[in-house]
C-alpha positions as CSV (number, residue, x, y, z in Angstrom):
1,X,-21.9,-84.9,-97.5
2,X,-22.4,-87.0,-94.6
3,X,-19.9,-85.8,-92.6
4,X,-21.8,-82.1,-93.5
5,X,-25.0,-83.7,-92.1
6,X,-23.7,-84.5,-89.0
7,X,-22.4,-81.4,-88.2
8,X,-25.8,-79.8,-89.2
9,X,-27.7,-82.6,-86.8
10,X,-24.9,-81.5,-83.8
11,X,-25.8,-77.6,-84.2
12,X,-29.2,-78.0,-84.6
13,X,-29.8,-78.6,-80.7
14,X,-27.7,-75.6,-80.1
15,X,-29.7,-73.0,-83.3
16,X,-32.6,-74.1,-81.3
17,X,-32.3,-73.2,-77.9
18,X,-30.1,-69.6,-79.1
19,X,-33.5,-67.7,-78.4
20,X,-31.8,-65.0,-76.6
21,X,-30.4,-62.6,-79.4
22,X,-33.5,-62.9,-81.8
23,X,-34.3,-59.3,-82.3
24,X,-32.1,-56.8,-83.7
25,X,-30.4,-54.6,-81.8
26,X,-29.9,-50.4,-82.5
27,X,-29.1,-47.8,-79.6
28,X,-31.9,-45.3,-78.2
29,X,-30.6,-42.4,-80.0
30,X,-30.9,-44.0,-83.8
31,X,-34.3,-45.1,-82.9
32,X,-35.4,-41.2,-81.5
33,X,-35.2,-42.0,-77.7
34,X,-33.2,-39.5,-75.5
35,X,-30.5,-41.9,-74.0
36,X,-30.5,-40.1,-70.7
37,X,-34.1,-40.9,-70.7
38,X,-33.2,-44.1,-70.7
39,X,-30.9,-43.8,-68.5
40,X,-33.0,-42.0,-66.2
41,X,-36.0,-45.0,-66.4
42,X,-33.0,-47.5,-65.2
43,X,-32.0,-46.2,-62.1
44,X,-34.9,-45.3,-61.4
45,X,-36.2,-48.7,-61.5
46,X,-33.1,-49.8,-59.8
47,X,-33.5,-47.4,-56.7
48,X,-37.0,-48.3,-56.2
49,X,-37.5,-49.4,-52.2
50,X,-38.3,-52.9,-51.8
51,X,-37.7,-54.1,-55.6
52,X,-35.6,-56.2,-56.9
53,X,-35.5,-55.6,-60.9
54,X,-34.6,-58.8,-62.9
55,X,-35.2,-58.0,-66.3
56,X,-36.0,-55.0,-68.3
57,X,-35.9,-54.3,-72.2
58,X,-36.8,-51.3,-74.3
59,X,-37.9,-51.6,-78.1
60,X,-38.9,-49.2,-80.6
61,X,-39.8,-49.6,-84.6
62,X,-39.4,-53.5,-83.8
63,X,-35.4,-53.1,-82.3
64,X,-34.1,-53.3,-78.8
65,X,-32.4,-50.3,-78.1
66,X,-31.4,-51.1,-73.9
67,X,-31.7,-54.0,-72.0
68,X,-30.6,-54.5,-68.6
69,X,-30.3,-58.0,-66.5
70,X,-29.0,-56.9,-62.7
71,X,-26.4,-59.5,-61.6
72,X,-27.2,-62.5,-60.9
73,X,-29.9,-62.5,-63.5
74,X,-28.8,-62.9,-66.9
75,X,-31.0,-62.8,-70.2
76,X,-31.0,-66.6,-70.7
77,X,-32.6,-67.3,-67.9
78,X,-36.5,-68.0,-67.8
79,X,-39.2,-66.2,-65.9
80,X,-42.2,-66.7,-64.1
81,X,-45.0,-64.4,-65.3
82,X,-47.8,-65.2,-62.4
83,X,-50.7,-63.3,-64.5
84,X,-48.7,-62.0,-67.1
85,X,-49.3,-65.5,-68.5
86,X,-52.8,-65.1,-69.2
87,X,-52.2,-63.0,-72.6
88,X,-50.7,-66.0,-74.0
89,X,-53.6,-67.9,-72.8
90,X,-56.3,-64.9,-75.0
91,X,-53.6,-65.6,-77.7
92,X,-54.4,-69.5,-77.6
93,X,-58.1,-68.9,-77.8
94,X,-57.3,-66.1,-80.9
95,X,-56.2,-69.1,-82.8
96,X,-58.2,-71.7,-82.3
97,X,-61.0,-69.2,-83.4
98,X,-59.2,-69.2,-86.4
99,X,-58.8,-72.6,-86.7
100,X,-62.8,-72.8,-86.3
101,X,-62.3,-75.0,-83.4
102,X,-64.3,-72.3,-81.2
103,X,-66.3,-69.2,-81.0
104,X,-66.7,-65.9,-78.7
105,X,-69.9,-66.9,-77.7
106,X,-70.0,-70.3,-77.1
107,X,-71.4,-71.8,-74.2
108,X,-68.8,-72.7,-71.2
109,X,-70.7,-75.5,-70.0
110,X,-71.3,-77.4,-73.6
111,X,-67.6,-78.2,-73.6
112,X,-67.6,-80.0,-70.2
113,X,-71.0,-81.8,-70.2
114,X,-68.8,-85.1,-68.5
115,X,-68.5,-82.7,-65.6
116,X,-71.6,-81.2,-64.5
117,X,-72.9,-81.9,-61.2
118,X,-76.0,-80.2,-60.8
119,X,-79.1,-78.5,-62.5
120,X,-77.3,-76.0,-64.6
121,X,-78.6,-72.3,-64.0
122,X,-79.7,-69.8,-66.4
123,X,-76.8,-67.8,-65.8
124,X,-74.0,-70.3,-65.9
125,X,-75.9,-71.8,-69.3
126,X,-75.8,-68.3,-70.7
127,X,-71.5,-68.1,-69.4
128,X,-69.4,-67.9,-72.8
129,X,-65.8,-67.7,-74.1
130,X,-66.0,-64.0,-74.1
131,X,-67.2,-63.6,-70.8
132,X,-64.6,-65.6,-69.3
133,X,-61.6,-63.7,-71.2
134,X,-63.2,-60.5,-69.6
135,X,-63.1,-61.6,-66.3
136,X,-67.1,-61.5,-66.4
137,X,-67.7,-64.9,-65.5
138,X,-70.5,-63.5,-62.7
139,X,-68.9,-65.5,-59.9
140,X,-67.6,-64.2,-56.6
141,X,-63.7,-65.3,-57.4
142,X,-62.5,-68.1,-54.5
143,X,-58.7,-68.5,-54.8
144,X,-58.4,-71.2,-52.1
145,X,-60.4,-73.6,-54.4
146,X,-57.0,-74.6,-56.4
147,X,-55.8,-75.3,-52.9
148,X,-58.3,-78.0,-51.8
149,X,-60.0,-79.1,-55.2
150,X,-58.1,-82.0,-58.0
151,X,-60.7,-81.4,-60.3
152,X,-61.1,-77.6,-60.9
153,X,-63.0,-78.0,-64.1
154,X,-65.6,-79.7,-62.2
155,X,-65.5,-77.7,-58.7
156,X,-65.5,-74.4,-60.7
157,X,-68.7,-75.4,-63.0
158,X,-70.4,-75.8,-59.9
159,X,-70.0,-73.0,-58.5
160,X,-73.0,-70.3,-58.4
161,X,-73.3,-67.7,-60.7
162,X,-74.7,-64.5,-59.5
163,X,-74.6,-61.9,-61.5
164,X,-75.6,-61.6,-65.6
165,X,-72.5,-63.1,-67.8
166,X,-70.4,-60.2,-69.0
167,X,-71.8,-57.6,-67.2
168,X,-70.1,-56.9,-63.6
169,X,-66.0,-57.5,-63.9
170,X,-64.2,-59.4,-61.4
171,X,-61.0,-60.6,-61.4
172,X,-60.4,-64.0,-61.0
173,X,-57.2,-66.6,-62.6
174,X,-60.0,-69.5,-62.5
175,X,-61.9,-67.8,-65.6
176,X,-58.1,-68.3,-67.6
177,X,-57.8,-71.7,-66.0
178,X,-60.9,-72.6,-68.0
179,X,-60.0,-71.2,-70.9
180,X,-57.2,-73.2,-70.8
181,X,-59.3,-76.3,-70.2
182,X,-61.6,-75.2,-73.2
183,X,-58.6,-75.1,-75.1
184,X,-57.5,-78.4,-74.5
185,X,-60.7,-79.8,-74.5
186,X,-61.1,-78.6,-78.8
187,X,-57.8,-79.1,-79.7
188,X,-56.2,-82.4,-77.8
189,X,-53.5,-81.0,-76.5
190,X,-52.2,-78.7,-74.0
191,X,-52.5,-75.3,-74.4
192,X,-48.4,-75.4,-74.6
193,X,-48.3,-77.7,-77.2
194,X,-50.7,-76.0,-79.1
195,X,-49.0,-72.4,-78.8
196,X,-46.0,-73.8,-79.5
197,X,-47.0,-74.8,-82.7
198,X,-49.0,-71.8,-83.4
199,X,-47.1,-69.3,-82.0
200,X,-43.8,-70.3,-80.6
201,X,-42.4,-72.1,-83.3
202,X,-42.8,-69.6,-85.8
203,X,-41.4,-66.9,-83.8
204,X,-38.9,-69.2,-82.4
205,X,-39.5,-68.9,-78.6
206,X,-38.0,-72.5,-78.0
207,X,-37.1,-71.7,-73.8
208,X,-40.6,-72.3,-72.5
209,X,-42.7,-74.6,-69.5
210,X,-46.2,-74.2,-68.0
211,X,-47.5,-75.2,-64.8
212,X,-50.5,-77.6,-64.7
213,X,-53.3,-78.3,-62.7
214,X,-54.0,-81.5,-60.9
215,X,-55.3,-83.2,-63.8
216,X,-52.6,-82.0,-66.4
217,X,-54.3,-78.4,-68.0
218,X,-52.4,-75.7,-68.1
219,X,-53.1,-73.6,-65.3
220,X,-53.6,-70.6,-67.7
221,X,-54.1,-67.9,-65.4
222,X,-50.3,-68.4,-64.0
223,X,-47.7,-70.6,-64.4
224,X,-45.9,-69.3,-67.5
225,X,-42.2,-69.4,-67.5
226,X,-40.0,-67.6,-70.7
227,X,-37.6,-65.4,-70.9
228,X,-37.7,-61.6,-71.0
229,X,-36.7,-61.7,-75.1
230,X,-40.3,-64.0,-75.1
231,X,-42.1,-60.9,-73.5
232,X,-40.3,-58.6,-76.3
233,X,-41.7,-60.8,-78.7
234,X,-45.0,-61.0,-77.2
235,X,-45.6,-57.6,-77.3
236,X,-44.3,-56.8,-80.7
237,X,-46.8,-59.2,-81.8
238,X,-49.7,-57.4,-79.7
239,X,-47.9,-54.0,-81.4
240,X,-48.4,-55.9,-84.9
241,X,-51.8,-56.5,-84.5
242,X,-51.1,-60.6,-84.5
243,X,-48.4,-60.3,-87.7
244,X,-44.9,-61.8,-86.5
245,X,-42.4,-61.1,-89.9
246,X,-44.9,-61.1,-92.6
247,X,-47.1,-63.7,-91.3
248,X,-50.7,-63.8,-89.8
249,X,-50.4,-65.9,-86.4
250,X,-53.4,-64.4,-84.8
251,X,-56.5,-62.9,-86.6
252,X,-55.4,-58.6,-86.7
253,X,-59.2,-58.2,-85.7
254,X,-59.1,-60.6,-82.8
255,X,-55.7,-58.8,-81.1
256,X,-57.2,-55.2,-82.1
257,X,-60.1,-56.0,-79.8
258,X,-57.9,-58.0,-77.6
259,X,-56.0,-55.1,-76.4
260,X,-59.2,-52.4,-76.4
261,X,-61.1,-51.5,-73.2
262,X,-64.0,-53.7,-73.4
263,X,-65.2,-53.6,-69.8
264,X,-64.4,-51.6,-67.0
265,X,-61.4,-53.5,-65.0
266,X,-63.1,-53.5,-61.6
267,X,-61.7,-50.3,-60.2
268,X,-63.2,-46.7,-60.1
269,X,-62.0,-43.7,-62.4
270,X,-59.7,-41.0,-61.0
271,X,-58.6,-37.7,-62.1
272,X,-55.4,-38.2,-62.4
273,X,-56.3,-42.0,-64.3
274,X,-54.1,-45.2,-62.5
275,X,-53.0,-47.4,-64.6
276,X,-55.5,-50.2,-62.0
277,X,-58.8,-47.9,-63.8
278,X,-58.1,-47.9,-67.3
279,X,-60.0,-51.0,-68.4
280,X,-59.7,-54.4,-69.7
281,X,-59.7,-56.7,-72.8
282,X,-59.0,-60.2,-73.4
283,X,-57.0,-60.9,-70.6
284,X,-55.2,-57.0,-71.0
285,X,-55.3,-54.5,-69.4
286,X,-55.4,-50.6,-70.6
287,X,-52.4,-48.0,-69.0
288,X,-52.9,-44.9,-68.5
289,X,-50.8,-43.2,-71.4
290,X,-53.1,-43.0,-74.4
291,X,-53.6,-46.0,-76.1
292,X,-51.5,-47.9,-74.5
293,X,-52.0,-51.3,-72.9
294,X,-50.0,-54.6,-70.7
295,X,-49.6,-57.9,-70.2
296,X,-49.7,-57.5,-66.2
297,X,-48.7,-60.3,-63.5
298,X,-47.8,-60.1,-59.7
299,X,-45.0,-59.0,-58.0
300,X,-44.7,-56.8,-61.1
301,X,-44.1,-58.6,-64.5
302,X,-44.9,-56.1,-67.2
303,X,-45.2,-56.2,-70.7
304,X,-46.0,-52.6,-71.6
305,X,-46.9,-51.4,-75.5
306,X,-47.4,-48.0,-76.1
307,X,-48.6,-47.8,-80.1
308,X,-48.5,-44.7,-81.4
309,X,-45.0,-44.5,-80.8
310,X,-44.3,-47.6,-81.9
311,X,-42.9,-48.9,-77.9
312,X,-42.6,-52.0,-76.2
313,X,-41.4,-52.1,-72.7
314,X,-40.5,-55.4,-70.8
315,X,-39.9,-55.2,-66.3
316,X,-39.7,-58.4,-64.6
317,X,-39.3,-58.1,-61.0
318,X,-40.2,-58.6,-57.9
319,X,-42.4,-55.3,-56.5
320,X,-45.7,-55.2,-54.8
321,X,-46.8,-52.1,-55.8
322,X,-46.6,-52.4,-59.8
323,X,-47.5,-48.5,-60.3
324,X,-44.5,-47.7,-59.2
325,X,-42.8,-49.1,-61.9
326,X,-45.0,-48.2,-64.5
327,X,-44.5,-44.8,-63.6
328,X,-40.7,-45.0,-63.9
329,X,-41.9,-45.7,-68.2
330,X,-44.3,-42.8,-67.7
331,X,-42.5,-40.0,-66.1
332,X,-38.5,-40.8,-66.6
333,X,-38.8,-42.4,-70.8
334,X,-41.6,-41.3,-72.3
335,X,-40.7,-37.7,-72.1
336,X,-37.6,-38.9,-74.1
337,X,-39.8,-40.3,-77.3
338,X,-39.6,-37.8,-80.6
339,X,-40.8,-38.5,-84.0
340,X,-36.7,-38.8,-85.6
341,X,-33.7,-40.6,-84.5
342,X,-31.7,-38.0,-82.5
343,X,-27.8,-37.4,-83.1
344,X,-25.5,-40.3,-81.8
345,X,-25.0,-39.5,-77.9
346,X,-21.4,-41.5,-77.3
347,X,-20.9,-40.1,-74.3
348,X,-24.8,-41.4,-72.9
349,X,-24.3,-44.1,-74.5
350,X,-21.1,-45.8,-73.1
351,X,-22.6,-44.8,-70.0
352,X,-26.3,-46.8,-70.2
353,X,-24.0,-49.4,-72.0
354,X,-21.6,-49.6,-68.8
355,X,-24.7,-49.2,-66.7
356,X,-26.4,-52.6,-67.9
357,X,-23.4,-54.3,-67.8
358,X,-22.5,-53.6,-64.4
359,X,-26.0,-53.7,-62.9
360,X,-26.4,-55.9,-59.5
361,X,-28.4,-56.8,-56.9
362,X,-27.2,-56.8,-53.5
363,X,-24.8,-58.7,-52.3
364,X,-23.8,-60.1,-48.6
365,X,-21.4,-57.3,-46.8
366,X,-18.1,-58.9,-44.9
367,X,-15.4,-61.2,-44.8
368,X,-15.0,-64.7,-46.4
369,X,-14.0,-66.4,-43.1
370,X,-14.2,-66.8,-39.7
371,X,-12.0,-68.4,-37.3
372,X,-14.3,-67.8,-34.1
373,X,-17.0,-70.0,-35.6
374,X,-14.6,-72.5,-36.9
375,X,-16.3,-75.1,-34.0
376,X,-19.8,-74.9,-36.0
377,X,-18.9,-75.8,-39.6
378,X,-19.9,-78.8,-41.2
379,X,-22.0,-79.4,-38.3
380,X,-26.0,-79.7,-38.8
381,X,-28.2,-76.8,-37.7
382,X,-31.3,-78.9,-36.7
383,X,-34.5,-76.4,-36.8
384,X,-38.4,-76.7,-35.5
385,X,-41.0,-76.7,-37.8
386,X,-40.9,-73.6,-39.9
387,X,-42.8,-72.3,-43.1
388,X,-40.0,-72.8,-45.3
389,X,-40.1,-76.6,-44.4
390,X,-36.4,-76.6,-43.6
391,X,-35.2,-79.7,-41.7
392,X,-31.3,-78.4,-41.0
393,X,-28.8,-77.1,-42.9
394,X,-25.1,-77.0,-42.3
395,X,-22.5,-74.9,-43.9
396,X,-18.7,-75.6,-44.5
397,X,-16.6,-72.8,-46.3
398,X,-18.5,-71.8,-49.0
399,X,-20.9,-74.8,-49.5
400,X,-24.4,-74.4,-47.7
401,X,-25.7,-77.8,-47.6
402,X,-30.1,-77.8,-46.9
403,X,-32.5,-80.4,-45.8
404,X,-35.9,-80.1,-46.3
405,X,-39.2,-82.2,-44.7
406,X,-40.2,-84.2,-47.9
407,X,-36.4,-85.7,-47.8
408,X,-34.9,-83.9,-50.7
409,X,-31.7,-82.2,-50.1
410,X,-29.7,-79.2,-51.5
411,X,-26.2,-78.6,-52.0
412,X,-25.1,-75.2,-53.3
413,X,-21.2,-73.4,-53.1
414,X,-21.7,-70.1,-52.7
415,X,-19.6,-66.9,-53.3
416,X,-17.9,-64.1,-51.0
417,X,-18.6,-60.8,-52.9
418,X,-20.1,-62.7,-56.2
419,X,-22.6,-65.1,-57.1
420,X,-22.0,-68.9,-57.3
421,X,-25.1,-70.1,-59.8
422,X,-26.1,-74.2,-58.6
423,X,-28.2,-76.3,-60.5
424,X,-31.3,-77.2,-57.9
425,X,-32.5,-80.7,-57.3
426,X,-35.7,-79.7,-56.1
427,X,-38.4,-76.4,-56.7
428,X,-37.8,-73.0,-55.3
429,X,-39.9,-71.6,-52.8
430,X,-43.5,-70.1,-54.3
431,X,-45.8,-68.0,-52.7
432,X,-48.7,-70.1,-54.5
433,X,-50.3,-73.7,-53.0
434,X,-52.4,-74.6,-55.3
435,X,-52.3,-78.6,-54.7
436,X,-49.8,-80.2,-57.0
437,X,-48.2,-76.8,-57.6
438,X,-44.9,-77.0,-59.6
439,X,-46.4,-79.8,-61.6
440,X,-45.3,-79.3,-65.5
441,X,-41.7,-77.6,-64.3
442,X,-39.0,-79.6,-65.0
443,X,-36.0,-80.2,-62.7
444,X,-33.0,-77.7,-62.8
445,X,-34.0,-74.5,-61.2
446,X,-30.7,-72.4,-60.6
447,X,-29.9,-71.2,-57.1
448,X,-27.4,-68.1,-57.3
449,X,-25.5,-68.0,-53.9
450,X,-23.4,-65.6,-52.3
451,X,-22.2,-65.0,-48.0
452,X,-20.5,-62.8,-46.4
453,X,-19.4,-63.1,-42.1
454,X,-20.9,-59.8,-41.2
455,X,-19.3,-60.4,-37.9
456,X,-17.3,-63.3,-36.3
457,X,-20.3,-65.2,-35.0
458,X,-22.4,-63.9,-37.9
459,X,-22.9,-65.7,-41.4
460,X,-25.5,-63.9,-44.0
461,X,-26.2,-65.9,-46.7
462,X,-28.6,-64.6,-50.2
463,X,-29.9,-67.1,-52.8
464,X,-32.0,-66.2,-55.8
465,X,-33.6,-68.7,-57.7
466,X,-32.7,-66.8,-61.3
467,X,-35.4,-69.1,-63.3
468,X,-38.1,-68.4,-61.0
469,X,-38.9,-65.0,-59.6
470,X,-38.1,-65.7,-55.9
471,X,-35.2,-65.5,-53.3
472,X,-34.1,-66.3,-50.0
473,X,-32.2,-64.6,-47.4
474,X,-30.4,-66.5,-44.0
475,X,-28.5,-65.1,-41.4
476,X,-27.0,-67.5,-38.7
477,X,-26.1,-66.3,-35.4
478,X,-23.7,-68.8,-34.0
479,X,-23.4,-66.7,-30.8
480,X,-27.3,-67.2,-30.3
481,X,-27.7,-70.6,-32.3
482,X,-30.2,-68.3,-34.2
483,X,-31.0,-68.6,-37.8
484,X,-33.3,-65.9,-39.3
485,X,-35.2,-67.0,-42.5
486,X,-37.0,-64.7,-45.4
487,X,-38.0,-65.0,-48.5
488,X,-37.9,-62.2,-50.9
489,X,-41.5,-61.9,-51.5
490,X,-43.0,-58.6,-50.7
491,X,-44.1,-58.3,-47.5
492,X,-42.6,-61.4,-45.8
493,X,-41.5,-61.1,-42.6
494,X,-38.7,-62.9,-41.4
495,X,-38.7,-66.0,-39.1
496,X,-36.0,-66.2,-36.2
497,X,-36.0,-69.5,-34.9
498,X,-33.6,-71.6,-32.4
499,X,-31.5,-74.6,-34.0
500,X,-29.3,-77.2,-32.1
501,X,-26.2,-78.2,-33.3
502,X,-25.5,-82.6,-34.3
């Protein structure tokens, strides 16, 4: 018996952190989606200009039926959500409703009366829970506050409100960061602790960090980092109306309003409709195809449910435009959907089988070596001040060695025509700065690197940081003592700056 034990407390660890593989699996065709459909909505995706797809899962009737994760992503590996996040954060609020800890139409400021500053307006007394998960706080939204305040509770309460509470939408990650704050403030503990014993634990999401603000909240708005399976399970529980296996997480009447169009999202109506005019909930937002509705973040993190047939669609990416993708569900799989399961399609479906297996992004083009810029490896590449806050790097083979200005240092090997994955010592690069961002991450990002010599004085070199969302691309010109930098954002434009070689 004690010898059982044991073995039961050594593969706990292990049965806890096996998220990935949760939901059942069935093919498109059993479920009554047109494989080619699917097939069609993946390369689609996958040929989109200026997009890198990470992550994308199909589910119907409850069952993933495709799922593709382009080389050198893989499904274990977490994802951040930038505003997809702020579902999880209405979710949050739905249960401590429940738990009559709060109400819609409390008053903001009578949860935070240690940080008031100022003679309290009429319109910022009147501000309540519902008005901030509507994105109808009033305020004119300032997103370089996060970058100069510590205290954002307190720098955003004194703020002026200038239009009515609830009336007039605007879009603004602040009016999540509060109602992370509020929940912290009624429950004693993060947000994160308190989903994960709310929601996470019973659903067994057990991959999961948030970033926090200055002062330890969870930033709410942003931040959010799970896996893709996480963003299945979110929406099926959206798709449920709050039930997750039989039980009641979040109040049915809380998600149902949730996920309705309660104000008008900020953006006029068109004939055709956008999927940016439909409307928004509680921190949702409406699509265009009837009914349907997201969780919707930057650089295009999508968690798409489409009810009436019974459809949950998962894209995490990196993509400016966001419509684009979405369309990709409108135009190439939706047209796919019938009320049966369809006749087994073997042929279709080795092919979307050999087609998410084989998936990649780009690699480096050329040769593993080079003998004409044997002189410059090993050697340190000392650069100017740049934006990436790069001190010098130096490569030698396959290893890319990096130094950066706050004295931490990176030492990755990196692959000729694959990916070599390197656990980080430091953070990737983000495109946010709010002031102590990355704070609530914990050390171990994963840098995936691969090089090619595109000529013989001419390294490329590609890293993507395949817990994150972000990348980076180098290529060193020897011949010039050149090194262009870029990140993979959208819309980054590259840096080309002069080293010298010590």
């Amino acid at each position: 018996m004690r010898r059982q034990l044991l073995v039961i407390l050594a593969v706990l660890p292990l049965l806890l952190a096996a998220q990935v593989g949760d939901l059942q699996r069935s093919t498109p065709a059993a479920e009554g989606i047109s494989t080619q459909a699917v097939i069609n909505m993946m390369d689609s995706l996958m040929a989109l200009p200026e997009c890198d797809i990470h992550h994308v899962m199909v589910l119907r009737h409850g069952k993933v039926v495709a799922e593709l994760h382009p080389s050198p992503f893989r499904a274990e590996d977490a994802h951040t959500l930038y505003s997809a996040s702020k579902t999880f954060t209405a979710l949050a609020v739905g249960c401590a409703i429940d738990d009559n800890l709060l109400r819609l139409t409390d008053r903001v400021m009578t949860f935070f009366p240690d940080k008031r500053t100022n003679r309290v307006s009429d319109n910022m007394a009147d501000l309540t829970v519902r008005d901030l998960l509507m994105m109808a706080s009033g305020m004119k939204p300032d997103w370089t506050m996060r970058n100069n305040s510590t205290d954002w509770v307190k720098d955003w309460l004194a703020k002026s409100v200038d239009d009515k509470p609830g009336t007039v939408f605007q879009y603004d990650s602040m009016c999540t960061f509060m109602l992370s704050a509020i929940v912290q403030r009624v429950t004693g503990q993060t947000m994160l602790e308190y989903l994960q014993k709310k929601l996470f634990a019973p659903m067994h999401i057990t991959v999961a960090d948030w970033e926090t603000s200055p002062d330890g909240i969870n930033t709410g708005g942003w931040g959010l980092r799970v896996q893709a399976e996480t963003m299945a399970k979110l929406g099926l529980l959206l798709l449920n109306k709050g039930n997750w296996n039989g039980q009641q997480l979040v109040s049915a009447d809380y998600v149902t309003e949730a996920c309705s169009r309660l104000i008008d999202g900020g953006a006029k109506e068109t004939v055709p409709p956008t999927d940016g005019n439909q409307g928004y909930g509680y921190q949702v937002w409406q699509s265009k195809w009837s009914g349907s509705y997201r969780a919707d973040g930057a650089m295009g993190q999508y968690t798409v449910v489409v009810p009436q047939e019974a459809l949950v669609v998962v894209i995490l990416g990196m993509k400016l435009y966001g419509h684009e993708e979405l369309a990709c569900i409108w135009n190439q799989l939706m047209p796919g959907i019938t009320s049966a399961p369809l006749q087994p399609e073997k042929k279709l479906q080795n092919r979307l089988d050999k087609l998410c297996a084989t998936a990649k992004l780009s690699l480096p083009k050329g040769k593993s070596t080079s003998k004409k810029a044997k002189a410059y490896l090993g050697k340190q590449l000392q650069l100017p001040n740049n934006r990436f806050g790069l001190k010098w790097l130096a490569v030698d083979g396959s290893a890319l060695q990096l130094a950066l200005e706050d004295g931490t240092q990176e030492q990755w090997i990196m692959g000729c025509g694959r990916w070599q994955y390197n656990t980080m010592t430091g953070f990737p690069y983000y495109s946010i700065n709010a002031i102590h961002r990355m704070q609530g991450f914990s050390h171990g990002f994963t840098a995936a690197a691969a090089y090619a010599w595109t000529s013989p004085m001419v390294l490329e070199i590609r890293v993507h940081y395949v817990d994150w969302i972000s990348g980076m691309k180098f290529v060193i010109d020897f011949e010039k003592n050149e090194v262009t930098l870029c990140d993979t954002y959208p819309n980054s434009k590259p840096e080309t700056i002069h080293f010298t070689v010590k």
